[in-house]
C-alpha positions in Angstrom: 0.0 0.0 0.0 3.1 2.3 0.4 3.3 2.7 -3.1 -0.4 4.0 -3.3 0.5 6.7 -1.4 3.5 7.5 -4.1 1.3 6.8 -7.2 -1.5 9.2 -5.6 1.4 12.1 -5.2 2.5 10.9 -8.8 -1.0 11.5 -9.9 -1.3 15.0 -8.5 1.1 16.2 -10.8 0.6 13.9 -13.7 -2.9 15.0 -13.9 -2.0 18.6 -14.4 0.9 18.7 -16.5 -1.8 15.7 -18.5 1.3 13.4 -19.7 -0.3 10.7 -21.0 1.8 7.7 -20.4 3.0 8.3 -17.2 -0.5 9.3 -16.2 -1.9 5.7 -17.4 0.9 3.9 -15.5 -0.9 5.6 -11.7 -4.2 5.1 -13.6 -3.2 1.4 -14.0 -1.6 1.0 -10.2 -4.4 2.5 -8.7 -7.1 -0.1 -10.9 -4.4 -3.2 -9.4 -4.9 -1.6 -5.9 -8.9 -1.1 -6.0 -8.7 -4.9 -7.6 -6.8 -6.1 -4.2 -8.4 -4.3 -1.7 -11.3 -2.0 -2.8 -12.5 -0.8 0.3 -9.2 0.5 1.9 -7.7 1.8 -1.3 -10.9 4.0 -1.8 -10.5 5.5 1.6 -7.1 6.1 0.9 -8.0 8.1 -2.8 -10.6 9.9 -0.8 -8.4 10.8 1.9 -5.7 12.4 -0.5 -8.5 14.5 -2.4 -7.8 13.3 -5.8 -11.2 12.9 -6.4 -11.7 16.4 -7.5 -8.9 16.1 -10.0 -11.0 13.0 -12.1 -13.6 15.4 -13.4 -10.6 17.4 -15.5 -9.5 13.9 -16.5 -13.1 12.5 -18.2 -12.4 14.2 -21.2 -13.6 12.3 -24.5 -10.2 12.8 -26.7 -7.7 11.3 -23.9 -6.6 7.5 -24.1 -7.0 7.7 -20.4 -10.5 8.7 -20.1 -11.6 4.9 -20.2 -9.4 4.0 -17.1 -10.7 6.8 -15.1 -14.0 5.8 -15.6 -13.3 2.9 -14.7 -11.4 3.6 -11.3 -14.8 5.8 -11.0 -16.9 2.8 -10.8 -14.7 0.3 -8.9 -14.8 3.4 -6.1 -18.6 3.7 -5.8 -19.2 0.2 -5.6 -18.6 1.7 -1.7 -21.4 3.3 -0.1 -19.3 6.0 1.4 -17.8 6.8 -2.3 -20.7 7.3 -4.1 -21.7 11.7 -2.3 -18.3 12.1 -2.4 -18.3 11.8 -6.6 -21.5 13.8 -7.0 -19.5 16.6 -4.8 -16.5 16.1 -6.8 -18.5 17.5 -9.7 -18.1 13.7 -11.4 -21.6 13.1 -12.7 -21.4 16.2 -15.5 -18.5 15.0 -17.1 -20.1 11.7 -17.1 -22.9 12.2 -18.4 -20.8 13.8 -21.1 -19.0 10.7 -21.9 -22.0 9.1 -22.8 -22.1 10.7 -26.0 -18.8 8.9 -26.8 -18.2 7.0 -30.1 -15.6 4.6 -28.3 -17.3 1.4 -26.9 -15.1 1.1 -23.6 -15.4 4.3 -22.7 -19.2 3.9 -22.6 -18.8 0.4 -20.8 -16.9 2.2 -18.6 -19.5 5.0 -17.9 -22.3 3.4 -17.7 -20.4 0.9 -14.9 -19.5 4.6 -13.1 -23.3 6.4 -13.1 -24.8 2.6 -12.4 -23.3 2.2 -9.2 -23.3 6.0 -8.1 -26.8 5.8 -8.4 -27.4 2.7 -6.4 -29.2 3.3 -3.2 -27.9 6.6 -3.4 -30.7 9.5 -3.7 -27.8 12.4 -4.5 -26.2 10.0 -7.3 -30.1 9.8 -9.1 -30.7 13.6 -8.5 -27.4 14.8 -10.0 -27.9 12.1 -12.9 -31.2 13.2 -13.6 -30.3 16.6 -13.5 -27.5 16.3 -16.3 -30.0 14.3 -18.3 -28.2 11.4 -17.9 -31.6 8.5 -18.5 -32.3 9.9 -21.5 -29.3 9.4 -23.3 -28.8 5.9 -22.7 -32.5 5.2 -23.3 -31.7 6.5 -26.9 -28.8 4.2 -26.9 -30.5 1.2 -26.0 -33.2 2.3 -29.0 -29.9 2.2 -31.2 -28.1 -0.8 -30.2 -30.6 -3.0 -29.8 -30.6 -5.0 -32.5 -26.7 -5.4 -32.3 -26.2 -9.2 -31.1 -22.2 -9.4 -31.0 -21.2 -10.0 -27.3 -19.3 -6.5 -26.8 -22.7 -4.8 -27.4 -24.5 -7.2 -25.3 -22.3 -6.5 -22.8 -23.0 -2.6 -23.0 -26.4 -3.2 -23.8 -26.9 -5.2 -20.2 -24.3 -2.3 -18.2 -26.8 0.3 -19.5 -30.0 -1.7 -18.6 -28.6 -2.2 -15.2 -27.9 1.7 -14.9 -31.3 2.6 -15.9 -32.7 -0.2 -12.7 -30.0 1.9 -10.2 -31.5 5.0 -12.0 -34.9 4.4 -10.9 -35.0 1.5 -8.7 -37.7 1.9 -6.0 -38.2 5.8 -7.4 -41.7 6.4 -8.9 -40.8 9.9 -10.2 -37.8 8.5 -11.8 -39.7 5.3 -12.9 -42.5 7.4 -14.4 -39.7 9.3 -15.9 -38.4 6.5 -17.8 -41.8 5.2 -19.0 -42.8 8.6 -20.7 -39.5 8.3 -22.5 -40.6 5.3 -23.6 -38.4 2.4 -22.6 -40.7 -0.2 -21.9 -40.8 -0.6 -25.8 -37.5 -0.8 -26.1 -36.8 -3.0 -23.1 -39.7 -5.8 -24.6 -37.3 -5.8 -27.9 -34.0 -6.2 -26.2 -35.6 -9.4 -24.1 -37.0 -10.5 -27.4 -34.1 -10.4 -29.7 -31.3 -11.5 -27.1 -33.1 -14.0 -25.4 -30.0 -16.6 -26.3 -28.0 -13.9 -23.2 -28.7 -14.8 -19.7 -27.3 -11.5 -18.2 -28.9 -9.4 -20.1 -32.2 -11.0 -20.7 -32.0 -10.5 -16.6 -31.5 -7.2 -16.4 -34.3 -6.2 -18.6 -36.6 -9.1 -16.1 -35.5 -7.1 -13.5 -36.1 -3.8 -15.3 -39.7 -5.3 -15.9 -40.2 -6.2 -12.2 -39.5 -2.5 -11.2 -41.6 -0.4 -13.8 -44.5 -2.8 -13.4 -45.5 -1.7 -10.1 -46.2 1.5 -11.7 -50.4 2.0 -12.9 -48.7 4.0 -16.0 -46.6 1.4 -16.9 -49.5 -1.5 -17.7 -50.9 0.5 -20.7 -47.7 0.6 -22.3 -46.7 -3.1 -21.3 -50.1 -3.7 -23.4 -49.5 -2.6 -26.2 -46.3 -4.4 -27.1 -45.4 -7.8 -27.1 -44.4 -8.5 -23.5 -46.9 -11.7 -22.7 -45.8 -13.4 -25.8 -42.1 -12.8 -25.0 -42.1 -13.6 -21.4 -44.3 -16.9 -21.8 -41.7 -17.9 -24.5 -38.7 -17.0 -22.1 -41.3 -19.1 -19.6 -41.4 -22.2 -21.5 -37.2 -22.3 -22.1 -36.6 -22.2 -18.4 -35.4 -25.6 -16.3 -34.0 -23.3 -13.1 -36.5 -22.5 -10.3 -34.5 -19.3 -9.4 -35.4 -18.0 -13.3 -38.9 -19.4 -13.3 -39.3 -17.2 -10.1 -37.9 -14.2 -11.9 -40.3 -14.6 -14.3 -43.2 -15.0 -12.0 -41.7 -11.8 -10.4 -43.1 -9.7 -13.9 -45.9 -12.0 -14.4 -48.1 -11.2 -11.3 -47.8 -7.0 -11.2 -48.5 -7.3 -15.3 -51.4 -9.9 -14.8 -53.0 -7.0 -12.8 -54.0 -5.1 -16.2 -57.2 -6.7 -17.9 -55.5 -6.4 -21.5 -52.5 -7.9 -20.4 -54.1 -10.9 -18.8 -56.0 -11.8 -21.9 -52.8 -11.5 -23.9 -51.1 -14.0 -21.3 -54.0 -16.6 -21.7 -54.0 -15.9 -25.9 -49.9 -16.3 -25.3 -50.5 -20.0 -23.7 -49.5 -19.1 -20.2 -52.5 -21.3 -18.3 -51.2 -24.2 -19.9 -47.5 -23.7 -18.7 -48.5 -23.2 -15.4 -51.0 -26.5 -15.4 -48.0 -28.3 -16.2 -45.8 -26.9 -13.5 -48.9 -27.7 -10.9 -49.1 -31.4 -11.9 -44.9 -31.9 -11.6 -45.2 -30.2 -8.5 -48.4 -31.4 -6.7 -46.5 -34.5 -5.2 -43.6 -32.8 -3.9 -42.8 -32.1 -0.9 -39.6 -29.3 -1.7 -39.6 -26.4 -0.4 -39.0 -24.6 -3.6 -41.8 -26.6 -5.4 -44.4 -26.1 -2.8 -43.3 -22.1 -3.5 -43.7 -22.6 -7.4 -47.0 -24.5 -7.4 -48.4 -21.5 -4.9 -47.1 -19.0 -7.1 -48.6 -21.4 -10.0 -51.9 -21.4 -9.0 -51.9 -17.8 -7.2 -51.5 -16.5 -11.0 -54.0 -18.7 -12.2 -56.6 -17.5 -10.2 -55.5 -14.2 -11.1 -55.8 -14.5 -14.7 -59.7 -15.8 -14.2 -60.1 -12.1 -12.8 -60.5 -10.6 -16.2 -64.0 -11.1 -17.6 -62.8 -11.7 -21.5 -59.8 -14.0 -20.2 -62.4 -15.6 -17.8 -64.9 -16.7 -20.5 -62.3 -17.8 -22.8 -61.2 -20.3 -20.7 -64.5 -21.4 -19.1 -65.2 -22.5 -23.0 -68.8 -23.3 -21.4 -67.8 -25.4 -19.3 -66.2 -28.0 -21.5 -62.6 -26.1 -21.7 -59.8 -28.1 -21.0 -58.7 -25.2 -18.2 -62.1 -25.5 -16.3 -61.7 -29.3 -16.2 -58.4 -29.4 -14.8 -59.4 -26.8 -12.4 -62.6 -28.3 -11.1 -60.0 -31.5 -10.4 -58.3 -29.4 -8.0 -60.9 -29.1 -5.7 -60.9 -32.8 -4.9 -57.3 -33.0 -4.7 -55.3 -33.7 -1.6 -53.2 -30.6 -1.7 -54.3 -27.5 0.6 -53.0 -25.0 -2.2 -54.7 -26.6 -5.0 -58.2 -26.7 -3.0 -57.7 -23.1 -2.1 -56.9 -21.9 -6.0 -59.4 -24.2 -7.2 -62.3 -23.0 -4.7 -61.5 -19.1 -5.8 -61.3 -20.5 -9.3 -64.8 -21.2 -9.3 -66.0 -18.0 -7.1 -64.3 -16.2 -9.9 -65.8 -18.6 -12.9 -69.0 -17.8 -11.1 -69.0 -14.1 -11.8 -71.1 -14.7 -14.7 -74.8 -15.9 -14.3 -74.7 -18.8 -17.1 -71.7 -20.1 -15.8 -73.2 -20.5 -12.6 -75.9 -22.7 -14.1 -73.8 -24.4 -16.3 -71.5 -25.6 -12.7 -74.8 -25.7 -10.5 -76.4 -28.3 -13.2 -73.1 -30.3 -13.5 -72.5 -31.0 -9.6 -70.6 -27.8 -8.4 -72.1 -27.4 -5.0 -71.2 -30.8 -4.0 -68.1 -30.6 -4.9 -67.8 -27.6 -2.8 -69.4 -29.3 0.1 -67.6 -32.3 0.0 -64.4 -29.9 0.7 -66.1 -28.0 3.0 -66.9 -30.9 4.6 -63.3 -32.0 4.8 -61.9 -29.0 6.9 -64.6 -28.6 9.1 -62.4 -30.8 11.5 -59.0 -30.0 11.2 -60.3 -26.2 10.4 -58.1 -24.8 7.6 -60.1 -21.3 7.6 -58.7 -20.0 4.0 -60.3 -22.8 2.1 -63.4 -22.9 3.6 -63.7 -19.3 3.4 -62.9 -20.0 -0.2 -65.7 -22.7 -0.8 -67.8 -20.3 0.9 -67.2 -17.3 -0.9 -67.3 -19.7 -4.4 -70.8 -21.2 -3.2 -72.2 -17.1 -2.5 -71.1 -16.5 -6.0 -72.9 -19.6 -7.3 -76.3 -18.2 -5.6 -76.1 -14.8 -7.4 -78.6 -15.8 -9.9 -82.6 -16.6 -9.3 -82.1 -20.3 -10.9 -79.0 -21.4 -9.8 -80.0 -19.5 -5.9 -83.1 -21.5 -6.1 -81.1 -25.0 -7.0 -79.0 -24.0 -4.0 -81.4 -23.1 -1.3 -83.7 -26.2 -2.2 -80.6 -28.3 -1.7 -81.5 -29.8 1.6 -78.5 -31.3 1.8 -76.2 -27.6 2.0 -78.7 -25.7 3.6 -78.9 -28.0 6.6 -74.4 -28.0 6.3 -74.5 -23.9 6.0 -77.6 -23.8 9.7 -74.5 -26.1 11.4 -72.0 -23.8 10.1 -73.8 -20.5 11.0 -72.8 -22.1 14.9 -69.4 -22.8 14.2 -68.4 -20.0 16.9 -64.7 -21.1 16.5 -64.6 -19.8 13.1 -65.5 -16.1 13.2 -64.9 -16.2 9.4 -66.9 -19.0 8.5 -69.7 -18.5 10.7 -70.2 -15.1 8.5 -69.8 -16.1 5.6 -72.0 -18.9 6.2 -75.0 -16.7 7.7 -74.7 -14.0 4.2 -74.8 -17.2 2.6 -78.3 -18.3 3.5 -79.5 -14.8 3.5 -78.2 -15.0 -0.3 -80.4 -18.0 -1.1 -83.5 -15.8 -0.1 -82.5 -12.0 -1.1 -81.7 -13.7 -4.9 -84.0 -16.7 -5.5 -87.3 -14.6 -3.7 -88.4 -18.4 -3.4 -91.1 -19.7 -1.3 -89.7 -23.2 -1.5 -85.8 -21.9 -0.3 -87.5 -20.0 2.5 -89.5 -23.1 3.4 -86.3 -25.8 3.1 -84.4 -22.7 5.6 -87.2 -22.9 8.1 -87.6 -26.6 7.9 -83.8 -26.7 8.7 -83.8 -24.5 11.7 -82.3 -20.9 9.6 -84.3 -18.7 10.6 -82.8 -17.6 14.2 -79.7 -17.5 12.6 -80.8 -14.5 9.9 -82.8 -12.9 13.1 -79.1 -13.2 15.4 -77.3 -11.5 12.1 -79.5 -9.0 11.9 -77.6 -7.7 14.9 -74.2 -8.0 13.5 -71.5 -5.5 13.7 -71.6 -5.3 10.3 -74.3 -3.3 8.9 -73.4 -4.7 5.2 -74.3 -8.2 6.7 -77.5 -6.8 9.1 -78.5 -5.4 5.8 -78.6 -8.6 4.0 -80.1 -10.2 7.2 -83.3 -7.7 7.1 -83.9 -8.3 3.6 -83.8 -12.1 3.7 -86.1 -11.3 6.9 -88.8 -8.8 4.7 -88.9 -11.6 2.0 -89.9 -14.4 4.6 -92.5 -12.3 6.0 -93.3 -11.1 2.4 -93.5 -14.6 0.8 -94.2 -17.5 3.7 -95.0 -15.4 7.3 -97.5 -18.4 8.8 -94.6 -20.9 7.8 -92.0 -18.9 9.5 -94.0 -17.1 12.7 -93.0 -19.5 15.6 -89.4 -19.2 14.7 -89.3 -16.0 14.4 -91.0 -15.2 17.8 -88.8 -17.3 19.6 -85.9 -15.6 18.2 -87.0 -12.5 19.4 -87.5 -10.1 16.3 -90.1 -7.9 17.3 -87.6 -6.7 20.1 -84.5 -6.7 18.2 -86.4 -4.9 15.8 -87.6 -2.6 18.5 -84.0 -2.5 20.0 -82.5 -1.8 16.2 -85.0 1.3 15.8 -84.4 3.1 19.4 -80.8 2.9 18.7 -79.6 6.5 17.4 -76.1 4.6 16.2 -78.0 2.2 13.8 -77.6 3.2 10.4 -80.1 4.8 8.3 -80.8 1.8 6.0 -81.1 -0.3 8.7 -83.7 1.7 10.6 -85.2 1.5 6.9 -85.0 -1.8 6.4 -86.3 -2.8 10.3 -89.7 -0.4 9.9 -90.1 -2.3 6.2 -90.0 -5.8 8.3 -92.0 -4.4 11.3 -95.1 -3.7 8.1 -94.8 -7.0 6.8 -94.8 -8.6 10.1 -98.3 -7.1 10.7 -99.7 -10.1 8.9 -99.3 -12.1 11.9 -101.6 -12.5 14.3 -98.9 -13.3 16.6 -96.2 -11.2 15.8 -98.7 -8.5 15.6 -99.5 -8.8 19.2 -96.0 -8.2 20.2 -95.7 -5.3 18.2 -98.8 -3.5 20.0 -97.0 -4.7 23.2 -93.6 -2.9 22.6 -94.2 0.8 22.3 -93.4 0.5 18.5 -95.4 4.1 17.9 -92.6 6.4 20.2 -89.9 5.2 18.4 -91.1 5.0 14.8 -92.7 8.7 15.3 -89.5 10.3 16.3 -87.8 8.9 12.6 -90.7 10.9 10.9 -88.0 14.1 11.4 -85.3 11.8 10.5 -82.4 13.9 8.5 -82.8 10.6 5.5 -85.2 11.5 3.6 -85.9 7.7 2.6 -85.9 6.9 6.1 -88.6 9.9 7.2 -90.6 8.2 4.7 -90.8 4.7 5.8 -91.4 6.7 9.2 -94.6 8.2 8.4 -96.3 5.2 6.3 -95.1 2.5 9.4 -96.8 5.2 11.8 -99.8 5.0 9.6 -99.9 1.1 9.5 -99.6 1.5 13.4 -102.2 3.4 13.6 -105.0 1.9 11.6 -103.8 -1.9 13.0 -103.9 -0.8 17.0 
């Protein structure tokens, strides 16, 4: 190390009298010292203050400019290195250099303002106030069909500046999308796809910018599914599947984009992966068939890329799916359960899997972690059979399945299972509020429902006490004699009574409860308890009720009051 300290004297003068070939011979001893021990030589070039000199040196004619660029880069692979070049005025002179003709020198540059700008926010903002991005975004534009290695080389060195440049950044990100490198960046991964380092740069690149809204639009209209499910289908390695998964799932969040993936043959890659996987226990390969099946689901979220692969039910895609459900793997139950919630968000699917045997599919795997309790995929199956219900017919089908509805009355007890026990209550308010059935309501009755919709009605949730009075208005509505001991003995008329005196129930609730309290008039016996709560106080005081729906209701319930007392 002694003779760093003589080439750094050396240096001082060298670099001002600019004699060339003694000058390269520090340049050289200092690279040699930085190659043995970077960290300590750097402290010692920062130390003598021949930082400030390098700026003087980055001229574009010299045969040394190279070298310095070069001894720039090796010193800001240090943290502590990389203010100290911004204050040394480095980054102009830089930036500079990029409009070099000469290929090292450019290598050499782009190594420099790559690792200035990692993790450092003074490296980006000096960069990106020289105007650093967009030159080497118009030099990718250029070189990119170039496939000799040098160029590949620069071509991944300027890719992996850009990433520094913005990484984690959204101004900076956003900066780079308006100037229009996600084009170019698509082109690159499809022309040198034979490169590993480079086709990983621009996956990483990807990764980045595709957390950014502003990027999907322009990730739609190029290529990008077609490429990366090519680059999918080459790949043996876990680590570079992952990458690829990595772009996959922020991109798959854009409608267009998902319909490109399915049109590019994505769902069949990833059915493939699921059944190699589906036995293993490996860590990695439990991870992959998760991240398989995630992105599956995912893809069904898309209404066109839905339908196209429910093919009416007889698609290859729905098949294999529907065989998850009554597989032995957790994950594959899981996916396959919001598979069909998400199938279901059309009403002639729902027929089309209510008519072929959905819901005891669905049961059957319900059925299966009621004991050992795995919440997710019973929520799952839950949410999938809600879906199911959301139109008249299939609702009907459901709620006249004695079979569920007697599963879903247990359930609604399952006090254990906060999560189930809801879903399973908005459920069998579901069968009522869509079918409007008298034979659902009367299979609900027969199976002991009905204190269950009168308990929810008192939820915490007024979205669910909502449901609850609704279901409740249609059973008085459509079948009041069939239902009126069960609903006395759960108590309606005073949680009704309780629900209206309450100044923090919502105003469509106190709606919804004076709606109820009209059609339960039609009981002989429910109409007694209402005379014997003072229903007439309470429902008076609405009539100046700020809701104007809710004054309303007031005045007509008074009037029914009235004329029954």
């Amino acid at each position: 190390m002694d003779n760093l300290s003589d080439t750094l004297k050396k240096l001082k003068i060298t670099a001002v009298d600019r004699t060339d070939d003694s000058l390269e011979g520090c340049l050289d001893c200092l690279l040699q010292a930085l190659a043995q021990n970077n960290m300590e030589t750097s402290e010692k070039i920062q130390g003598s203050g021949i930082l400030q000199l390098f700026s003087s040196l980055l001229i574009p004619q010299s045969s040394c400019t190279a070298r310095v660029a070069n001894i720039i880069a090796e010193l800001a692979k240090n943290e502590f290195m990389r203010i100290p070049c911004v204050d040394a005025g480095l980054i102009s002179p830089l930036v500079q250099l990029l409009n070099s003709k000469d290929q090292e020198v450019l290598l050499q540059t782009g190594r420099a303002l790559g690792n200035i700008c990692y993790d450092s926010h003074e490296g980006r903002s000096a960069v990106d106030q020289a105007g650093g991005a967009q030159i080497v975004v118009d030099h990718l534009r250029s070189l990119c069909s170039i496939t000799d290695p040098a160029n590949e080389k620069l071509l991944t060195v300027f890719c992996g500046m850009l990433m520094n440049y913005s990484n984690e950044n959204d101004s900076l990100q956003a900066q780079l999308i308006n100037m229009g490198v996600i084009p170019t960046l698509v082109k690159l991964l499809g022309i040198h796809c034979q490169n590993a380092s480079l086709t990983e740069m621009c996956l990483v690149a990807f990764g980045n910018l595709a957390e950014l809204e502003s990027s999907k639009e322009q990730f739609a209209s190029t290529n990008i599914a077609e490429e990366l499910v090519k680059l999918f289908k080459k790949q043996i390695e876990h680590d570079k599947r992952e990458m690829i998964f990595e772009v996959l799932a922020p991109l798959a969040e854009n409608d267009a984009i998902k319909l490109q993936l399915v049109e590019a043959g994505l769902v069949e890659c990833l059915l493939e992966i699921v059944q190699q996987k589906v036995d293993s226990d490996k860590e990695e390969d439990i991870a992959e068939l998760k991240t398989a099946s995630d992105l599956m689901v995912l893809l069904l979220l898309g209404d066109e890329s839905m339908q196209k692969l429910f093919e009416g039910g007889k698609g290859n895609v729905f098949q294999r799916v529907l065989s998850w459900i009554p597989s032995n793997n957790h994950q594959l139950q899981l996916a396959g359960a919001l598979a069909i919630a998400n199938f279901a968000r059309n009403d002639g699917n729902c027929i089309h899997m209510v008519d072929n045997g959905i819901v005891e599919k669905l049961m059957d795997l319900l059925d299966r972690h009621v004991e050992d309790g795995n919440v997710t995929v019973q929520h799952a199956a839950l949410s999938a059979l809600r879906n199911l219900a959301i139109p008249a017919e299939a609702a009907e089908q459901l709620g006249k399945n004695v079979k569920l509805v007697e599963r879903l009355v247990e359930w609604c007890e399952a006090k254990d299972h906060a999560g189930v026990m809801g879903e399973s209550n908005r459920l069998l308010s579901a069968l009522i509020r869509h079918s409007k059935s008298k034979d659902v309501i009367k299979t609900i009755v027969q199976s002991g429902g009905i204190k269950h919709l009168v308990t929810m009605a008192t939820s915490e949730h007024v979205i669910m006490q909502n449901e609850a009075l609704v279901a409740l208005a249609l059973i008085a509505a459509l079948e009041l004699g069939t239902a009126e001991k069960d609903l006395e003995s759960a108590k309606l008329v005073q949680i009704l009574h309780r629900l209206l005196a309450d100044e923090r129930s919502a105003p469509e609730i106190k709606y919804n409860s004076m709606v109820l309290i009209c059609a339960l008039m039609g009981s002989e016996l429910l109409h007694k308890e209402v005379q014997d709560l003072a229903f007439l106080d309470v429902v008076s005081k609405l009539r100046s009720h700020e809701n104007k729906s809710v004054a309303q209701q007031a005045s007509l319930t008074e009037q029914r009051l009235a004329v029954e007392s």
